[in-house]
N, C-alpha and C positions, 0 to 999 in steps of 0.2 A: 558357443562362445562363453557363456556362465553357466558355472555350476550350478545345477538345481533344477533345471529344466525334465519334465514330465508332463508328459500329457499336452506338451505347447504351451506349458504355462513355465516363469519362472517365480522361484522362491525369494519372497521381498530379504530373507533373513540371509542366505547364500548369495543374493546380489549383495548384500552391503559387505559379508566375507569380501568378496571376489575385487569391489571395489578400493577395501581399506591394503588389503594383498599388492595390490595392483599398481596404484598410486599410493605409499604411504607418505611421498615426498609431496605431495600436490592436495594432501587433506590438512585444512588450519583448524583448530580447536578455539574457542572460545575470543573469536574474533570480534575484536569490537566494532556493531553497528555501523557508525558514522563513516569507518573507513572501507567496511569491505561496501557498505554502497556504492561510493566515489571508486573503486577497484572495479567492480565489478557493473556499474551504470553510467560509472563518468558521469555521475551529479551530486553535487552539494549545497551547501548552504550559498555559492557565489552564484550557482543557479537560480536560484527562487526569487521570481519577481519581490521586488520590496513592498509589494503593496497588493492586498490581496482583490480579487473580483469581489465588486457589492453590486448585487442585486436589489431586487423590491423590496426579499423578504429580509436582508440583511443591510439593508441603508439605515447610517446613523445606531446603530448596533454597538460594532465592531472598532468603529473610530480606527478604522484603515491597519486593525493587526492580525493578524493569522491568529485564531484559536480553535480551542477545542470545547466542547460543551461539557460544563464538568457535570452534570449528573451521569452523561454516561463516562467519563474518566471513572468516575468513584465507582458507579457498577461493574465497570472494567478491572479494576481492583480488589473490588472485596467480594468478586464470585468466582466459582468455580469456571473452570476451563471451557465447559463446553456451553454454559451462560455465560461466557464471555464474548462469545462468538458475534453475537447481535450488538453491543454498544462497541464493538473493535470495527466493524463492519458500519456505523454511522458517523463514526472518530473517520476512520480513513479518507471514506465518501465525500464527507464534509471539507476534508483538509483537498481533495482533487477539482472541487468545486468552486475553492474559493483560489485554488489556484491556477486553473486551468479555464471557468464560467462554467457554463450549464453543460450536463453531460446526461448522456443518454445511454443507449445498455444496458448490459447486467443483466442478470438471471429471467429478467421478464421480458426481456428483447424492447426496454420502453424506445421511444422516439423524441426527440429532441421539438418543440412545438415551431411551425414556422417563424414566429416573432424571439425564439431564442439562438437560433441557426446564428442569423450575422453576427449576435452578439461574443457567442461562443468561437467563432471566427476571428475575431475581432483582439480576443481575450489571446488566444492561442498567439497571433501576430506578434501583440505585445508582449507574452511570454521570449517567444523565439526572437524577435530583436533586442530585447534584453540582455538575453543569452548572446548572444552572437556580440554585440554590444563589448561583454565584461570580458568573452574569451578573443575579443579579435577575430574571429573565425565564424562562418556559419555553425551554428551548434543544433542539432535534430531536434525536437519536439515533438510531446505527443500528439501523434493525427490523426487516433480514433478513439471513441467512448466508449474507453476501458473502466470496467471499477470493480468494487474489492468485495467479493461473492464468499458466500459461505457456502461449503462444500460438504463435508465430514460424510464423504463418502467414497465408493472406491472409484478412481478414474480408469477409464477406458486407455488403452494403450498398445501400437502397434505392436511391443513386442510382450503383452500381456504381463507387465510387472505387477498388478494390482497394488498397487501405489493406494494409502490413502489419504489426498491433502486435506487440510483442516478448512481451509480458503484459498482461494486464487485470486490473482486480480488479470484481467481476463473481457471476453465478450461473449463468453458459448452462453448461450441461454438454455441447451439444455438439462435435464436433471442430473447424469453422468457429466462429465468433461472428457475431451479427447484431448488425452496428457500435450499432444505435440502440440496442441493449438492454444494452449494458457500462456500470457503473460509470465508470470511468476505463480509458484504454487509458496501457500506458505503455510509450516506444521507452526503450531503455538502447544507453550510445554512450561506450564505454569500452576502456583496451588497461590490461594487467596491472600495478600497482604494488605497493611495497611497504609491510609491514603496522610500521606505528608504535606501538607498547605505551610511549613512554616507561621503555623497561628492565624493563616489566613483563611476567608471564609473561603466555600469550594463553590462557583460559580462559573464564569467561564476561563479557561486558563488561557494566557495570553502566549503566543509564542512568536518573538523576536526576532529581528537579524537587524546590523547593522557593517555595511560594504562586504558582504558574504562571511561575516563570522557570526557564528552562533551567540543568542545573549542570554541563554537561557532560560525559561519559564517563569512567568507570575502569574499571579492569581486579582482577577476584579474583585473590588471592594464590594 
């Protein structure tokens, strides 16, 4: 079925021929983010609870805004690609936690502690009647403790692509991944720039919404 096959294996650089051949009408170039998510997830900004989970360790923190920790933003920015890996990976985590409560998973198979169970239960509820809420409709939710693993390795795969994602978000705890069983794999393809505060100090960055549109980023004093 693809060119390139030898030995049971196939050719990552002949699959992507075979593909672009194949489908030229069904490949987009240079899609913008926020849309092909909503395309492609069916969630956006009218999805996200307006108010994020606080916990122990983030009570009176936060003052009820979704953010990001800017020391790893900046480290996210002004290192190379494959140092980026780790603060892209705590940015993410961070953002599933505070919108989802306590999550469990990941590369170490952790477990969720019994006194965090209802809470996290509890959290999910309020997400999905939220949702369901703003679309009139029941709307899905996530219902297991998936999170954003770093890879940078080759995955395993039925039909032996050797694929290699950068990260996945995902539950496989093992040190391979088995491509059909990942959430989402995601390549990052980036070289180091610099960090724009608008003159403001880089601390935690806040990020916004108000009745599901985006209000773009600021930065705490």
């Amino acid at each position: 079925m693809i060119e390139g096959f030898g030995g049971g294996k196939a050719n990552s650089s002949s699959h992507e021929k075979f593909i672009k051949l194949e489908y030229p009408t069904k490949i987009h170039w240079d899609q913008d983010v926020e849309s092909f998510i909503g395309a492609v997830f069916d969630f956006g900004w009218k999805d996200i609870h307006p108010t994020p989970y606080v916990g122990e360790l983030t009570q009176g923190r936060n003052g009820g805004d979704y953010y990001f920790d800017g020391d790893d933003v900046k480290k996210y920015q002004t290192v190379t690609e494959r140092k980026g890996y780790p603060p892209l990976k705590r940015l993410m985590n961070g953002l599933l936690r505070q919108l989802y409560g306590p999550v469990g998973g990941g590369s170490r198979g952790t477990r969720l502690s019994k006194i965090d169970r209802p809470a996290a239960s509890k959290r999910r509820k309020e997400v999905k009647d939220y949702r369901t809420k703003k679309a009139g409709k029941e709307r899905p939710t996530r219902d297991y403790p998936g999170s954003f693993i770093i890879r940078d390795c080759e995955a395993k795969s039925l039909f032996q692509l050797r694929e290699k994602p950068d990260c996945t978000y995902g539950v496989t705890a093992t040190e391979n991944p088995a491509w059909e069983w990942e959430g989402l794999a995601v390549e990052i393809g980036r070289s180091p720039c610099k960090v724009n505060t608008g003159g403001k100090s880089l601390q935690d960055i806040l990020i916004s919404g108000r009745d599901g549109e985006a209000q773009g980023e600021d930065a705490r004093q």
